[in-house]
C-alpha positions as CSV (number, residue, x, y, z in Angstrom):
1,X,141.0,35.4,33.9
2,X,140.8,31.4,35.0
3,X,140.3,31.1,38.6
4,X,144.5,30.1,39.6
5,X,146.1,33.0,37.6
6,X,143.5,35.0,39.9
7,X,144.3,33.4,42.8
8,X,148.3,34.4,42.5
9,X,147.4,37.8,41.1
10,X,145.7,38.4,44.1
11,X,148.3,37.2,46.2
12,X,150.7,39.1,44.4
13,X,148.4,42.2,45.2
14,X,148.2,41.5,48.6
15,X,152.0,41.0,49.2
16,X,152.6,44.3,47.3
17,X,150.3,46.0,50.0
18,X,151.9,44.0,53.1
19,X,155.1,45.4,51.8
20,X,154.2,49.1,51.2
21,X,152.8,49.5,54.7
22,X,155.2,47.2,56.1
23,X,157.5,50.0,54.9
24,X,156.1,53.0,55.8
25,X,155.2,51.7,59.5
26,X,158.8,49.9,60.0
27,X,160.7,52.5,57.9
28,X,159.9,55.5,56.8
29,X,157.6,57.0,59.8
30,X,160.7,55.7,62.5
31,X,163.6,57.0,60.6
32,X,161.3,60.8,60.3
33,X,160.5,60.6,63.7
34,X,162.4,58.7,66.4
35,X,165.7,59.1,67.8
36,X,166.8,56.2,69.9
37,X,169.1,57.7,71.6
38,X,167.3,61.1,72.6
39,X,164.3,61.0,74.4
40,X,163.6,64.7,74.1
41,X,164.1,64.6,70.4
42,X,161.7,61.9,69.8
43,X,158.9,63.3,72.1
44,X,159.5,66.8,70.3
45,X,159.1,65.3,66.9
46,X,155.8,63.5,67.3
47,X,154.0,66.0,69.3
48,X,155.5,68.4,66.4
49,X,153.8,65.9,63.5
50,X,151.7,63.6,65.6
51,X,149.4,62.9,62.2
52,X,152.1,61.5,60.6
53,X,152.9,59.2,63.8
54,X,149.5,58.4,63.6
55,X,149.0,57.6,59.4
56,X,152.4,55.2,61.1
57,X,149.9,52.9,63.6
58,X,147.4,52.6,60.9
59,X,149.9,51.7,58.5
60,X,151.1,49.3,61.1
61,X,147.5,47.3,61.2
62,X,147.0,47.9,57.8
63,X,150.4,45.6,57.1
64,X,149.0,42.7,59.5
65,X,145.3,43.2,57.9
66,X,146.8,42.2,55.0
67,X,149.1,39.7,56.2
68,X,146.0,38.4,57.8
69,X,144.8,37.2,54.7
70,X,148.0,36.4,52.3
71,X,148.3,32.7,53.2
72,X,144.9,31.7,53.0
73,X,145.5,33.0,49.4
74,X,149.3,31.2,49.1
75,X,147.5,28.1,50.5
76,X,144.8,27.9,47.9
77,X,147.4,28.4,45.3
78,X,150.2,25.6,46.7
79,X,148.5,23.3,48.6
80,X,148.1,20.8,46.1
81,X,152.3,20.3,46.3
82,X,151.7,19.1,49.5
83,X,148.7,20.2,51.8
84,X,150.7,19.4,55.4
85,X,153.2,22.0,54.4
86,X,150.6,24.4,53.2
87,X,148.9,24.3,56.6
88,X,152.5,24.6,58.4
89,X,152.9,27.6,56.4
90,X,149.4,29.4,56.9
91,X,149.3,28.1,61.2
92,X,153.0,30.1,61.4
93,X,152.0,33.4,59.4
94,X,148.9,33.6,61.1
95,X,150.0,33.3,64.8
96,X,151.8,36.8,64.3
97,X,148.9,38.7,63.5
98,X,147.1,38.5,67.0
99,X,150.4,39.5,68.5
100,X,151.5,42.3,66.1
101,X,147.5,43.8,66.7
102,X,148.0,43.3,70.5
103,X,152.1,44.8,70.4
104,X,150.6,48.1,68.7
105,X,148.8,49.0,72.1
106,X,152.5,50.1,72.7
107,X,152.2,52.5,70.0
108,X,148.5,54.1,71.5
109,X,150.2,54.5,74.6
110,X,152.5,57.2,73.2
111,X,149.7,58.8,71.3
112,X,148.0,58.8,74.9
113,X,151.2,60.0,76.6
114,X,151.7,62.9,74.1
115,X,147.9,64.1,74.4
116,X,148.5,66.0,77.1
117,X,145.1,65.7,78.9
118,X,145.0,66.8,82.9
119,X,145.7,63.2,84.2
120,X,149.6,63.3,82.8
121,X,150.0,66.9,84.8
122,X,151.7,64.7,87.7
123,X,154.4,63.3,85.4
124,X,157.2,65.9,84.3
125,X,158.1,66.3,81.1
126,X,161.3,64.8,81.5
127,X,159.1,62.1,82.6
128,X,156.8,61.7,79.8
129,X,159.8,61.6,77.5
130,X,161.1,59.0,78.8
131,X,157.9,56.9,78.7
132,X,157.5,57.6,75.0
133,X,160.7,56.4,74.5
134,X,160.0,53.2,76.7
135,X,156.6,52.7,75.2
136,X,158.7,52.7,71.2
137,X,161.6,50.5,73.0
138,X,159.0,48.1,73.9
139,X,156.8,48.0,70.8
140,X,160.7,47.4,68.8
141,X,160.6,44.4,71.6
142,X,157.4,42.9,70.4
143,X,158.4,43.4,66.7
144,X,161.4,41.3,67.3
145,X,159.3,38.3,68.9
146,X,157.0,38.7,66.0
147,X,159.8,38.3,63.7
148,X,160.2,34.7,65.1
149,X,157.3,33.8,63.2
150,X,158.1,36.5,60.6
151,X,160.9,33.9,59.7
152,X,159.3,30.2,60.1
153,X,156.6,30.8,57.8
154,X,159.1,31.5,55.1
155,X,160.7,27.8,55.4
156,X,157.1,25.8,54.5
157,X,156.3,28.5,51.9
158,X,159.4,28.6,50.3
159,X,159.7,24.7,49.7
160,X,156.2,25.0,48.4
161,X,157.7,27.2,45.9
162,X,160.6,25.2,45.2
163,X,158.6,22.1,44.6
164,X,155.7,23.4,42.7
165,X,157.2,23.4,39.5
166,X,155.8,26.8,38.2
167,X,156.9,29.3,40.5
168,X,161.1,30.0,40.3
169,X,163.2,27.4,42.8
170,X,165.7,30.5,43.1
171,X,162.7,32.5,45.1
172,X,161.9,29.5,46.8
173,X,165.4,28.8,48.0
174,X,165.7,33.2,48.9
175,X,162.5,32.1,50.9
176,X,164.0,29.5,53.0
177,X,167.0,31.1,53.4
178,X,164.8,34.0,55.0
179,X,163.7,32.0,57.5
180,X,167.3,31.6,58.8
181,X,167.8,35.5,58.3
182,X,164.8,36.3,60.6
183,X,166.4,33.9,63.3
184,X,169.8,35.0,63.1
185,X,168.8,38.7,64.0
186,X,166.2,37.8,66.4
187,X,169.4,35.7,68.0
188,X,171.5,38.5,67.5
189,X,169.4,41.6,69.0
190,X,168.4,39.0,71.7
191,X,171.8,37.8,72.8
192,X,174.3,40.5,71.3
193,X,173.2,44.2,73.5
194,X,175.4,45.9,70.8
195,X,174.5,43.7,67.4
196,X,172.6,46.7,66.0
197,X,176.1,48.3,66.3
198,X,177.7,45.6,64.0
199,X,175.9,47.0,61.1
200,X,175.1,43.6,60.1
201,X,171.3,42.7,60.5
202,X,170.3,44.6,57.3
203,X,173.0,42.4,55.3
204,X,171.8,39.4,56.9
205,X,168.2,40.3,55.9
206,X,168.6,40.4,52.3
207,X,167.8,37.1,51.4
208,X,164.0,37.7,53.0
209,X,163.6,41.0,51.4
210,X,164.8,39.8,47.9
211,X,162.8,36.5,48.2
212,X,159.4,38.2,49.8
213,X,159.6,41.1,46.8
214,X,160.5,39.1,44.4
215,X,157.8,36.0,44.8
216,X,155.5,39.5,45.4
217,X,156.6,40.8,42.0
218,X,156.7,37.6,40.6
219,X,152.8,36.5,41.6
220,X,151.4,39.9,40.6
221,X,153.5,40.4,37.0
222,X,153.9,36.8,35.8
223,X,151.1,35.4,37.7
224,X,151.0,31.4,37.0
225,X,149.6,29.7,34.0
226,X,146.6,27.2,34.5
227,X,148.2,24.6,31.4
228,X,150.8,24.3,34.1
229,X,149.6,23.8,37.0
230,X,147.2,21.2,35.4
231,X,150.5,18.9,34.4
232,X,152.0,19.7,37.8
233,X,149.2,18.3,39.5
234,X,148.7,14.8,37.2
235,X,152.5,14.6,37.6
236,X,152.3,15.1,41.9
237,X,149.4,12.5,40.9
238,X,150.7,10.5,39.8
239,X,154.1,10.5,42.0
240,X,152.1,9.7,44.7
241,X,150.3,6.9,43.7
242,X,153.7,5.2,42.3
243,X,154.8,6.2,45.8
């Protein structure tokens, strides 16, 4: 396999695994075990299945691990269509791992508060329930900062796509239009207290969930073929030197 097709297979591989955990952690563990609204319920459930709380925080820095490394492999793959937006685009996915690693301290909290070691006996329960639910409020706070960043990369990444010629303009354009999506919600949970109660954010999510799987999908399938990105780069070429 020539070295570029490997490059966007592995990408493609790596996005597939951002995604799974990214779904597991941010879907499937939350919806099993937390209740928003009942502090009681919540506690009860992950004291009841605390491995699967905790298979949920190592999914959670699994996700970012990943993530951690993606662009470097997007940026070896597109930053021949222009290298100052493949380094805008790896600088703004890479400034949300650090802060998703340091917002998951919010999550070992609750596995400390549910332990139920000597030093907790001066809090009720009442009391520790509460602070579970504080601890997952707050780490749903982080998240939503994180998603600030979750969004801009999507913008330099997605014209990348657009202008590189062998990837589809339509995921590029999804991409872009991702980065808005991220913003809108993270204006709406930030300015709206009942936006979550619109029923709206998943809707105006789709574009990054259609564009991220499907440039995911499309990397690890279809991969890229080196014949084109040969005459994509003699034709950037020679653009620029007309230029």
């Amino acid at each position: 396999m020539n070295s570029t097709k490997k490059t966007a297979r592995q990408a493609g591989l790596l996005y597939l695994m951002v995604v799974l955990t990214g779904i597991i952690s941010f879907m499937v563990i939350p919806g099993k075990l937390i209740v928003w609204e009942d502090a009681a319920a919540t506690y009860s459930n992950i004291v009841a299945d605390e491995l699967t709380f905790r298979i949920g925080m190592v999914s959670y820095l699994l996700c970012y691990t990943f993530f951690a490394f993606l662009p470097f492999y997007l940026y070896k793959l597109l930053a021949f269509v222009n290298v100052n937006l493949a380094k805008y685009m790896l600088i703004l996915a890479l400034i949300s791992v650090p802060v998703a690693f340091a917002n998951s301290q919010n999550q070992f909290n609750v596995v400390s508060l549910i332990s139920g070691d000597k030093y907790l006996d001066v809090f009720s329960k009442e009391q520790l329930q509460s602070q579970v639910l504080l601890y997952l409020n707050q780490h749903d706070n982080g998240q939503l900062i994180i998603s600030v960043f979750s969004g801009l990369w999507l913008f330099p990444f997605g014209l990348l796509v657009y202008k590189s010629g062998f990837l589809p303009k339509i995921l590029g354009l999804l991409l872009m239009a991702g980065c808005f999506s991220y913003l809108v919600n993270f204006l709406g949970f930030t300015l709206m207290p009942d936006y979550a109660a619109l029923g709206i954010a998943s809707y105006v999510h789709l574009p990054a969930s259609i564009g991220e799987i499907g440039i995911c999908l499309w990397l690890l399938i279809m991969g890229v073929k080196e014949r084109t990105i040969k005459n994509q780069k003699v034709m950037l070429t020679e653009l620029n030197v007309k230029g």
